[in-house]
Gaussian input, Z-matrix of N, CA and C with variables (Angstrom, degrees):
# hf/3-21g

backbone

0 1
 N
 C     1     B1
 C     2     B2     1     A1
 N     3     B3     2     A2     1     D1
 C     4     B4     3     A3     2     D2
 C     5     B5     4     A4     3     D3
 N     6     B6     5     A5     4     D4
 C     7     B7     6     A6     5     D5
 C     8     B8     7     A7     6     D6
 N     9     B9     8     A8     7     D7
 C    10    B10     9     A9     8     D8
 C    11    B11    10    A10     9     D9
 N    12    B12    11    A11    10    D10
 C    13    B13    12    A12    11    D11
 C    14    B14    13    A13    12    D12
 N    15    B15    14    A14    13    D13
 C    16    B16    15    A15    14    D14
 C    17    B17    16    A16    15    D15
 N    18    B18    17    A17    16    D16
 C    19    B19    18    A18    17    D17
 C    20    B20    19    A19    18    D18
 N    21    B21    20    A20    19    D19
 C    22    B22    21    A21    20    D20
 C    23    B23    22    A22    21    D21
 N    24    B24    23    A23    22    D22
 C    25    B25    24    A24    23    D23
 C    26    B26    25    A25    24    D24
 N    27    B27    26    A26    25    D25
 C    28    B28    27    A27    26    D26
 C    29    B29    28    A28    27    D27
 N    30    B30    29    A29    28    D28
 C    31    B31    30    A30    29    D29
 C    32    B32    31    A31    30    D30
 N    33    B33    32    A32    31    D31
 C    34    B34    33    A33    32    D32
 C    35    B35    34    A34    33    D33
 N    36    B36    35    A35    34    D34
 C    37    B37    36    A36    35    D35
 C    38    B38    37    A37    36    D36
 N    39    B39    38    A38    37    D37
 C    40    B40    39    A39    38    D38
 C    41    B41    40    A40    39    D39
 N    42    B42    41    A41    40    D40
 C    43    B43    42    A42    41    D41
 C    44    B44    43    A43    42    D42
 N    45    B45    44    A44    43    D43
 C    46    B46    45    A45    44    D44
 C    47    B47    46    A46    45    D45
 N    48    B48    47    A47    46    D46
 C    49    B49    48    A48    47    D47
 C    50    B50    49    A49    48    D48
 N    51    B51    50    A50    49    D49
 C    52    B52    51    A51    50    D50
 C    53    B53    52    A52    51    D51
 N    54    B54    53    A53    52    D52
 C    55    B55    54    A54    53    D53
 C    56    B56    55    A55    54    D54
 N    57    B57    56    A56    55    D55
 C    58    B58    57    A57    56    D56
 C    59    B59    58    A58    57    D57
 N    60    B60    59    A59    58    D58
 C    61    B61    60    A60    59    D59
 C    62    B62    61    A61    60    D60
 N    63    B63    62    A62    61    D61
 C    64    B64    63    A63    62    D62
 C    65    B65    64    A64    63    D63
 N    66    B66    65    A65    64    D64
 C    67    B67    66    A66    65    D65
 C    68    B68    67    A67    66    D66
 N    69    B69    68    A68    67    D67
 C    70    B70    69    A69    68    D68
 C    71    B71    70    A70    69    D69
 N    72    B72    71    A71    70    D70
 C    73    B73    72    A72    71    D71
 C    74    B74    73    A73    72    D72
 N    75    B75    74    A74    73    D73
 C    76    B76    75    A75    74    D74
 C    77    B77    76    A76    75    D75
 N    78    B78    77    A77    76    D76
 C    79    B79    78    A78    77    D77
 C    80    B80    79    A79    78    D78
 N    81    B81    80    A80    79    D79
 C    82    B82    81    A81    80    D80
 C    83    B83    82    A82    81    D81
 N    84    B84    83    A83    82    D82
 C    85    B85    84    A84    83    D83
 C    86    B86    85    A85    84    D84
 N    87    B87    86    A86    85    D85
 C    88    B88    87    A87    86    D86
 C    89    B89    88    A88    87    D87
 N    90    B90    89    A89    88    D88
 C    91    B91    90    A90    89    D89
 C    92    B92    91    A91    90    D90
 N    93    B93    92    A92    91    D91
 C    94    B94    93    A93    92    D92
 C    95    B95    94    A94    93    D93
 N    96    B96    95    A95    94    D94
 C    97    B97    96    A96    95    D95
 C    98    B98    97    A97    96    D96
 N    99    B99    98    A98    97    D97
 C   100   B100    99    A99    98    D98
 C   101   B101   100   A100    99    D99
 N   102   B102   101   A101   100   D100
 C   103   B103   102   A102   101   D101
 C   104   B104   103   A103   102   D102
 N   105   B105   104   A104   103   D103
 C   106   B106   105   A105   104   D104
 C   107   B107   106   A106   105   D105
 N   108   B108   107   A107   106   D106
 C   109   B109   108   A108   107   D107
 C   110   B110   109   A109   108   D108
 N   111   B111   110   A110   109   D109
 C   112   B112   111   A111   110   D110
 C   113   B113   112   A112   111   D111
 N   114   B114   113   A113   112   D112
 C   115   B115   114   A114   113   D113
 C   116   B116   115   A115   114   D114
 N   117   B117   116   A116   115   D115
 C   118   B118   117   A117   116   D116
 C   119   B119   118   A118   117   D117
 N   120   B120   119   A119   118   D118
 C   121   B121   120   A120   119   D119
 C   122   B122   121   A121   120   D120
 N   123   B123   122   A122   121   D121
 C   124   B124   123   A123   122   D122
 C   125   B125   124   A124   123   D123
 N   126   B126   125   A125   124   D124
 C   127   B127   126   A126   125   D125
 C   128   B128   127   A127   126   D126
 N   129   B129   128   A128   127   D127
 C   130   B130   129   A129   128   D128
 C   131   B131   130   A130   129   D129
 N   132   B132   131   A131   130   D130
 C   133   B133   132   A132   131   D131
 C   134   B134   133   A133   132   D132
 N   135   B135   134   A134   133   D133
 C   136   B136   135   A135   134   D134
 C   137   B137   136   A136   135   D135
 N   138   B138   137   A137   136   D136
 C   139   B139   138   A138   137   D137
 C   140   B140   139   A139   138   D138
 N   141   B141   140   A140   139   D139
 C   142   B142   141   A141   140   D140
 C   143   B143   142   A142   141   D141
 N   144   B144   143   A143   142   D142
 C   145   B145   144   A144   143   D143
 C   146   B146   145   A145   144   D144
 N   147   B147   146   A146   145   D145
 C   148   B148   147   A147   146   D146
 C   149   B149   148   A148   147   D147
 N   150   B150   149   A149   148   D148
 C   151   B151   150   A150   149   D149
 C   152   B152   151   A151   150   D150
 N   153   B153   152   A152   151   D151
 C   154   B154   153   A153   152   D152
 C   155   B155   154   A154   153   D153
 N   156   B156   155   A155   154   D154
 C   157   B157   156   A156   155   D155
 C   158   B158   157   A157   156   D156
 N   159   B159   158   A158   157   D157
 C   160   B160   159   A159   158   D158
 C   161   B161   160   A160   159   D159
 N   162   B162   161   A161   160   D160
 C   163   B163   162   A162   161   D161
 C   164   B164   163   A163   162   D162
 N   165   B165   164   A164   163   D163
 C   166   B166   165   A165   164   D164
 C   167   B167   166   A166   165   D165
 N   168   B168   167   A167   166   D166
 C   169   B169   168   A168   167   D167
 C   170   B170   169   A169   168   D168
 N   171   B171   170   A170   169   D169
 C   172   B172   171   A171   170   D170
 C   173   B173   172   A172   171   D171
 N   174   B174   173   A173   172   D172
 C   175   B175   174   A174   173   D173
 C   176   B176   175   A175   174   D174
 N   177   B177   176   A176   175   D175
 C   178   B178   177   A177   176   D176
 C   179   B179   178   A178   177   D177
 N   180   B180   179   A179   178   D178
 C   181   B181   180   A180   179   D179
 C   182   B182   181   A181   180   D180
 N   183   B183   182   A182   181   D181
 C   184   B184   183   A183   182   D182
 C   185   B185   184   A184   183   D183
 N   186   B186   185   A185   184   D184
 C   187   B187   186   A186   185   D185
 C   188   B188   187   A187   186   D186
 N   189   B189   188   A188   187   D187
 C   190   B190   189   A189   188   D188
 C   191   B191   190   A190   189   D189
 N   192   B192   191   A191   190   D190
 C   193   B193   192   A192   191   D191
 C   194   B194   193   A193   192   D192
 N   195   B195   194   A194   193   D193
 C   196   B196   195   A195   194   D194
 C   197   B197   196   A196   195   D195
 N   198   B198   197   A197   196   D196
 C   199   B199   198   A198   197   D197
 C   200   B200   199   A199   198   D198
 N   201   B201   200   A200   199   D199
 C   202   B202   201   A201   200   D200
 C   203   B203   202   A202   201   D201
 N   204   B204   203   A203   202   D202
 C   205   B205   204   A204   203   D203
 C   206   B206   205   A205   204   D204
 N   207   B207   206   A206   205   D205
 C   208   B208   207   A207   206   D206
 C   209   B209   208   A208   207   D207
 N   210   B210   209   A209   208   D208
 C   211   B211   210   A210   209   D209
 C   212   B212   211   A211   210   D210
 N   213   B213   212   A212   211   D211
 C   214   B214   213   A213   212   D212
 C   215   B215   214   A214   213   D213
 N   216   B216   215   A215   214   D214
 C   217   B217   216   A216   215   D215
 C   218   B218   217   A217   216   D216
 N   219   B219   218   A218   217   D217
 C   220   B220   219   A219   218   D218
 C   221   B221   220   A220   219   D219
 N   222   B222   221   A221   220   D220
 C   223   B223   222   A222   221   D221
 C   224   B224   223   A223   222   D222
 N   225   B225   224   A224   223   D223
 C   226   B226   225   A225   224   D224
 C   227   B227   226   A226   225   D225
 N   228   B228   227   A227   226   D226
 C   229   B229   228   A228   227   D227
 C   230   B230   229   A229   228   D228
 N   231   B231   230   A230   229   D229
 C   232   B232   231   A231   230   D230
 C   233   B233   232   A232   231   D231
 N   234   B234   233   A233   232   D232
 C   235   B235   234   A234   233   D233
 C   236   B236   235   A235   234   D234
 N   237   B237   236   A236   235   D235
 C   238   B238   237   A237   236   D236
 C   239   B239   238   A238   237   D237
 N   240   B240   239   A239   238   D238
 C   241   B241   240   A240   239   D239
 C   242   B242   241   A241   240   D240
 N   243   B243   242   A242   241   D241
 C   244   B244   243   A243   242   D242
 C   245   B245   244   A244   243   D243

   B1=1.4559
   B2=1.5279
   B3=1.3570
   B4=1.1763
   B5=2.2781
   B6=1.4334
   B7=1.3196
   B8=1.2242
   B9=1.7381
   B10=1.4617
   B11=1.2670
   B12=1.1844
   B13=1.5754
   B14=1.6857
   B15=1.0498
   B16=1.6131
   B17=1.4763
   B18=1.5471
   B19=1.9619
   B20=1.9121
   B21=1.4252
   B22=1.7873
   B23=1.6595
   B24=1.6016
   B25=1.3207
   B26=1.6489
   B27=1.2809
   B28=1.3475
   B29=1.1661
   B30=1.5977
   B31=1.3476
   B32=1.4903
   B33=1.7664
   B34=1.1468
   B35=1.9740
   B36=1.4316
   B37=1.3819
   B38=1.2251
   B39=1.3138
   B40=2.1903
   B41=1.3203
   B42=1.9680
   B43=1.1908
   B44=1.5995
   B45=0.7306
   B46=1.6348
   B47=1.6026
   B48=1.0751
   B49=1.0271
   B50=1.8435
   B51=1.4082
   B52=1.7367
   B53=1.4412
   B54=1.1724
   B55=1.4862
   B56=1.7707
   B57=1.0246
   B58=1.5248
   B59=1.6897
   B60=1.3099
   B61=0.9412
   B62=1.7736
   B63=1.1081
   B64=1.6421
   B65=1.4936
   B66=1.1666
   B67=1.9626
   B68=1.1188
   B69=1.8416
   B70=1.2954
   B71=1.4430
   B72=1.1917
   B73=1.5040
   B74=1.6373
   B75=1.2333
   B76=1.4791
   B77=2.1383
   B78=1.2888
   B79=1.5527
   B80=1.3174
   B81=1.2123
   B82=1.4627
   B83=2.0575
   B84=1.6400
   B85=1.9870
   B86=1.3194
   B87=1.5609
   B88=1.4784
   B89=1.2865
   B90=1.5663
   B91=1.7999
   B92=1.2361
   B93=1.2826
   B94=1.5674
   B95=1.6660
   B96=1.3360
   B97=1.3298
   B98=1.5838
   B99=1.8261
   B100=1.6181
   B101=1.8006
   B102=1.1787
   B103=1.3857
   B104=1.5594
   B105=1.4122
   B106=1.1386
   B107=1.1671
   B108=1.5777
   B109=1.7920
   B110=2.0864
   B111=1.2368
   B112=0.9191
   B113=1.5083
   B114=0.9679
   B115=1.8079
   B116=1.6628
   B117=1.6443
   B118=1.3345
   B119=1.2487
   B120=1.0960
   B121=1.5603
   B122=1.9420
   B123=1.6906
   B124=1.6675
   B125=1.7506
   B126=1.1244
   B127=1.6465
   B128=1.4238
   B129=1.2235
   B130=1.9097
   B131=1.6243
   B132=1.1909
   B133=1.5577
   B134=1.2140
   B135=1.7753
   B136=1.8936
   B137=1.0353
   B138=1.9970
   B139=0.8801
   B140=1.6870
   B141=1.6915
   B142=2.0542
   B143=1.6330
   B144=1.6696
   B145=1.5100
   B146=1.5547
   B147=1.5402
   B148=1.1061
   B149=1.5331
   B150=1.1680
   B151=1.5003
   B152=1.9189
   B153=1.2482
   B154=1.7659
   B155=1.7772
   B156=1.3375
   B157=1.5622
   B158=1.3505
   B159=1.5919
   B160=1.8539
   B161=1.3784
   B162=1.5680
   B163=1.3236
   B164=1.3250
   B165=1.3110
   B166=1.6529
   B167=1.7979
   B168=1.2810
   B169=2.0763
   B170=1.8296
   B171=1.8028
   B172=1.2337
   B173=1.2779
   B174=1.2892
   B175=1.6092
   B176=2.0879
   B177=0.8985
   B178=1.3291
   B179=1.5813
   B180=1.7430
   B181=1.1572
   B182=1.2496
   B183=1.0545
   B184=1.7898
   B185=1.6559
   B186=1.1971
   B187=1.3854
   B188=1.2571
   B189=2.1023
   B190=1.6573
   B191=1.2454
   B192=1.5623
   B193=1.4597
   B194=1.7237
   B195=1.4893
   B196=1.2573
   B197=1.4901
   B198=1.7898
   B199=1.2491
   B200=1.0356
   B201=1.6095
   B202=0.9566
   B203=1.4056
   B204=1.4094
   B205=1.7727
   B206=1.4042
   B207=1.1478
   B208=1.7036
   B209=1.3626
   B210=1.1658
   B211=1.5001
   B212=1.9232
   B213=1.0385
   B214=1.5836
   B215=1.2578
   B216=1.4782
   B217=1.8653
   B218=1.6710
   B219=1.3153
   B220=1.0810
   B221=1.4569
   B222=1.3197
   B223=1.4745
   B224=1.6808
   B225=0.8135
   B226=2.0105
   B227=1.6287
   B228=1.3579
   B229=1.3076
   B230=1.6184
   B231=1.1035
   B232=1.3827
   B233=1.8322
   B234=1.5090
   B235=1.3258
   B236=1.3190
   B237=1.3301
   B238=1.2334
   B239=1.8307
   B240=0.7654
   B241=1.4059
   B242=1.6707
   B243=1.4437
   B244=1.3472
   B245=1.9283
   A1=111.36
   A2=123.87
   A3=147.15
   A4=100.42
   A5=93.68
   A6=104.10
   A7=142.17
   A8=101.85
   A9=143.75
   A10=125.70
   A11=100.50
   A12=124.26
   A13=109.81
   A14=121.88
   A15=111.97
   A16=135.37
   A17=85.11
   A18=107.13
   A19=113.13
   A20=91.55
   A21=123.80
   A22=91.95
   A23=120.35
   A24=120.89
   A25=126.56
   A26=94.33
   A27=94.24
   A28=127.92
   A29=126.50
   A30=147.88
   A31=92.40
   A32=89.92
   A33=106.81
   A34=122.71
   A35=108.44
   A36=108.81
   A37=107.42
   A38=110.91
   A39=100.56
   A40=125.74
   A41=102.11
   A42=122.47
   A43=94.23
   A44=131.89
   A45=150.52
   A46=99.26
   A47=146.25
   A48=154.29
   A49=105.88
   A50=80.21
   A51=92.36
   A52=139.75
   A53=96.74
   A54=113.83
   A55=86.70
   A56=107.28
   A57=129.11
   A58=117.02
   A59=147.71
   A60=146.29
   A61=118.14
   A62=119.73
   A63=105.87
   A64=97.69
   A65=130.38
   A66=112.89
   A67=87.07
   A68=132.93
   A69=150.04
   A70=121.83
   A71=126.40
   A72=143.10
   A73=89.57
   A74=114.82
   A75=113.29
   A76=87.09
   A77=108.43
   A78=109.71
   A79=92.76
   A80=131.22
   A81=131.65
   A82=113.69
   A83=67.51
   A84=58.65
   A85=113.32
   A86=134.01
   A87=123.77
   A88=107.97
   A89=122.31
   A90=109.20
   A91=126.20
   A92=123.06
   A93=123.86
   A94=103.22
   A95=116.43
   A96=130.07
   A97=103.89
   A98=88.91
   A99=115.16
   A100=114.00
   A101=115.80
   A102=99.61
   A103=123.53
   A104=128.31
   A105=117.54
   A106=125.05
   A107=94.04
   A108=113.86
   A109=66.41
   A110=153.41
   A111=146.06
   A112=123.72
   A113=92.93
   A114=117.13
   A115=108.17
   A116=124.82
   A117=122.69
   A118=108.54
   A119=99.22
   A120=104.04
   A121=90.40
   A122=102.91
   A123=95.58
   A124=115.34
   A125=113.57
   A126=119.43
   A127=104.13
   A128=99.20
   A129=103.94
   A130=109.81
   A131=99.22
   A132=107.87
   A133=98.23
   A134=124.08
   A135=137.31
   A136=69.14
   A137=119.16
   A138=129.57
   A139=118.04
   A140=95.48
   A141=97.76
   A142=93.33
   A143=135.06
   A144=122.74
   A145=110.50
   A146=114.81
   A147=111.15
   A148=109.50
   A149=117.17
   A150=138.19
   A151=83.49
   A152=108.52
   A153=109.13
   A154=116.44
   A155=95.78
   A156=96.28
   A157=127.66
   A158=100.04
   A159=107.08
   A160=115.30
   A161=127.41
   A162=138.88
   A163=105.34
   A164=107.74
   A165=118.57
   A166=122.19
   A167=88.38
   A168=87.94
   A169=103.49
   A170=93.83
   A171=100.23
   A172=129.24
   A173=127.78
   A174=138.05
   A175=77.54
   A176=158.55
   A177=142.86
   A178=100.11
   A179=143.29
   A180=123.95
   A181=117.39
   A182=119.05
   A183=109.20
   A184=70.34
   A185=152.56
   A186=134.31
   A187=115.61
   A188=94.21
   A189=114.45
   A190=101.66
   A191=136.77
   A192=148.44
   A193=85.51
   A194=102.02
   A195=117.09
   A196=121.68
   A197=116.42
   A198=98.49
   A199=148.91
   A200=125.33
   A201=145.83
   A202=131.93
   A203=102.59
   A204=109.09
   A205=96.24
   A206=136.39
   A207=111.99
   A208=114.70
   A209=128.25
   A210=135.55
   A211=102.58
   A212=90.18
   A213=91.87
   A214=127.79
   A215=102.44
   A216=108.87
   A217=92.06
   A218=140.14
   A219=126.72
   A220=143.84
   A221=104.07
   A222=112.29
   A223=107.41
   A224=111.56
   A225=90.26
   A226=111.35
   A227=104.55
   A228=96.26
   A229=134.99
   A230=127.89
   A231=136.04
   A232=90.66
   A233=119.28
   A234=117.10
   A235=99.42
   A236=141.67
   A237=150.38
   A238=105.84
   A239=140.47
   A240=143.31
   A241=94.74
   A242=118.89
   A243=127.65
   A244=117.86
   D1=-34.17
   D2=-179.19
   D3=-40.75
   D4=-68.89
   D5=173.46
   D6=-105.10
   D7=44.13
   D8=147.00
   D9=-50.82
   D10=-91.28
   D11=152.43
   D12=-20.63
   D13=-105.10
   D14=161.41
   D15=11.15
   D16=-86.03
   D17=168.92
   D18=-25.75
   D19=-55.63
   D20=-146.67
   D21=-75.64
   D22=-52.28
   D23=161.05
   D24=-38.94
   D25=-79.51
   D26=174.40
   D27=-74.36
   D28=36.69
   D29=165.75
   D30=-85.13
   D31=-76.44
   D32=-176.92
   D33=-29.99
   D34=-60.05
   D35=-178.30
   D36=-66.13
   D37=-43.31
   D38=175.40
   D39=-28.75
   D40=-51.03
   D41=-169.80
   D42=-68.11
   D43=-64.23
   D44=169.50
   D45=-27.28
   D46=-45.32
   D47=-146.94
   D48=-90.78
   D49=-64.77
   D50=157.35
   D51=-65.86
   D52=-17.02
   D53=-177.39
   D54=-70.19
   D55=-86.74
   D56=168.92
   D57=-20.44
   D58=-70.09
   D59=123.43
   D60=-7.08
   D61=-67.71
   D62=-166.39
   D63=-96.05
   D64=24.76
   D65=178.25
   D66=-173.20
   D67=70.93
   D68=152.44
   D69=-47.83
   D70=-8.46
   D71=-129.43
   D72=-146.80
   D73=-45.53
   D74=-158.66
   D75=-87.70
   D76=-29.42
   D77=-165.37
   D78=-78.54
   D79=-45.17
   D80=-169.12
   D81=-55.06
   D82=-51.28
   D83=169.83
   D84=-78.67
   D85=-31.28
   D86=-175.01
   D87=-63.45
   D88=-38.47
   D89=147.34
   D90=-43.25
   D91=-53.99
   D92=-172.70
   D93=-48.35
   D94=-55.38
   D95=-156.93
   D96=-47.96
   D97=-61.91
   D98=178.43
   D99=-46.60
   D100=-47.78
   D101=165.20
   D102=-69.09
   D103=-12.20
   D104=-177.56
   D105=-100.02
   D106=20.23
   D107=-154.92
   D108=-114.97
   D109=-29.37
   D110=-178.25
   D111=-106.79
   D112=7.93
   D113=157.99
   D114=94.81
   D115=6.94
   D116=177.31
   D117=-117.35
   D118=175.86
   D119=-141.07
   D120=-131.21
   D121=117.32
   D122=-175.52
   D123=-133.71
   D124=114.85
   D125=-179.34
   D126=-114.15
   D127=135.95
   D128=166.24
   D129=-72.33
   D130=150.28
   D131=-177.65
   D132=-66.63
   D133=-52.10
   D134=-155.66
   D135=-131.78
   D136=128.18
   D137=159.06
   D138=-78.28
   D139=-28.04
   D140=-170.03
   D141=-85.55
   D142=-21.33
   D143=143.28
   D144=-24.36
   D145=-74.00
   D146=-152.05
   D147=-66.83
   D148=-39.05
   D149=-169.55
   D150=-51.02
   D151=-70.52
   D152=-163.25
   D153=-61.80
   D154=-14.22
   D155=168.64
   D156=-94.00
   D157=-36.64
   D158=162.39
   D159=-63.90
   D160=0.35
   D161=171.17
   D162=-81.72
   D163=-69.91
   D164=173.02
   D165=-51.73
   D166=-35.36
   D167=160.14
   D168=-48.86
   D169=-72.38
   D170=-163.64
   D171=-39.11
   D172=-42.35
   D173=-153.75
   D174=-111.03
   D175=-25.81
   D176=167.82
   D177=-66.50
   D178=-23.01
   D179=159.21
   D180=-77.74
   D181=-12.64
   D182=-165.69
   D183=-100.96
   D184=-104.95
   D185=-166.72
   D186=30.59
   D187=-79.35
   D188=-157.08
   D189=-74.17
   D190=-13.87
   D191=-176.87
   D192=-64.87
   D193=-101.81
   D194=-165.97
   D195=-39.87
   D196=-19.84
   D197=149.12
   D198=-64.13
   D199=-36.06
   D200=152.65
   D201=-48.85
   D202=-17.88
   D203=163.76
   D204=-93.40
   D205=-41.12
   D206=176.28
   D207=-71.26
   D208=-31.51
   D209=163.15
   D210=-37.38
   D211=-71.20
   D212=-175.55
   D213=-57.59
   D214=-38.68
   D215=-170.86
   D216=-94.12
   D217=-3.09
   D218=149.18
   D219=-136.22
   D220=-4.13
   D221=173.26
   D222=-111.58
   D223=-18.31
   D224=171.33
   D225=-116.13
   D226=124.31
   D227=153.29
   D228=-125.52
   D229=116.46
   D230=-149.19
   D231=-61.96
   D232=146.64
   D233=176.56
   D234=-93.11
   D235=165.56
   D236=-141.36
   D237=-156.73
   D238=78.18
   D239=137.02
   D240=137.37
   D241=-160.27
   D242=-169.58
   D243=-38.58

């Protein structure tokens, strides 16, 4: 159960990662929306700026994902009793 929790996260952000990375366009407006759902109002100045940086978000989480699964499944191991 311990490494449930874990797993289920960084599922989650992978998916997230990709989401972000392959449909830059589709995230930009679910931001846009989301601020106007909070009453401000948000446009990119350079939209193909924004497009190439919501790229570089994306693939920098699946990065920090998959590092962190090789981190784990091979560089740490927690010591276990006395």
């Amino acid at each position: 159960m311990e490494v449930f929790l874990p797993v289920v996260v960084s599922l989650i952000v992978l998916v997230f990662g990709l989401w972000v990375y392959l449909k830059p366009l589709q995230v930009i407006e679910f931001q846009k929306r989301f601020y106007a759902a909070i009453n401000w109002r948000m446009e990119p100045i350079d939209m193909l700026k924004e497009i190439r940086n919501t790229k570089w978000m994306g693939l920098s989480l699946i990065i920090f994902v998959v590092g962190v699964w090789l981190w784990g499944c091979f560089g740490f191991r927690p010591v276990l009793g006395p």
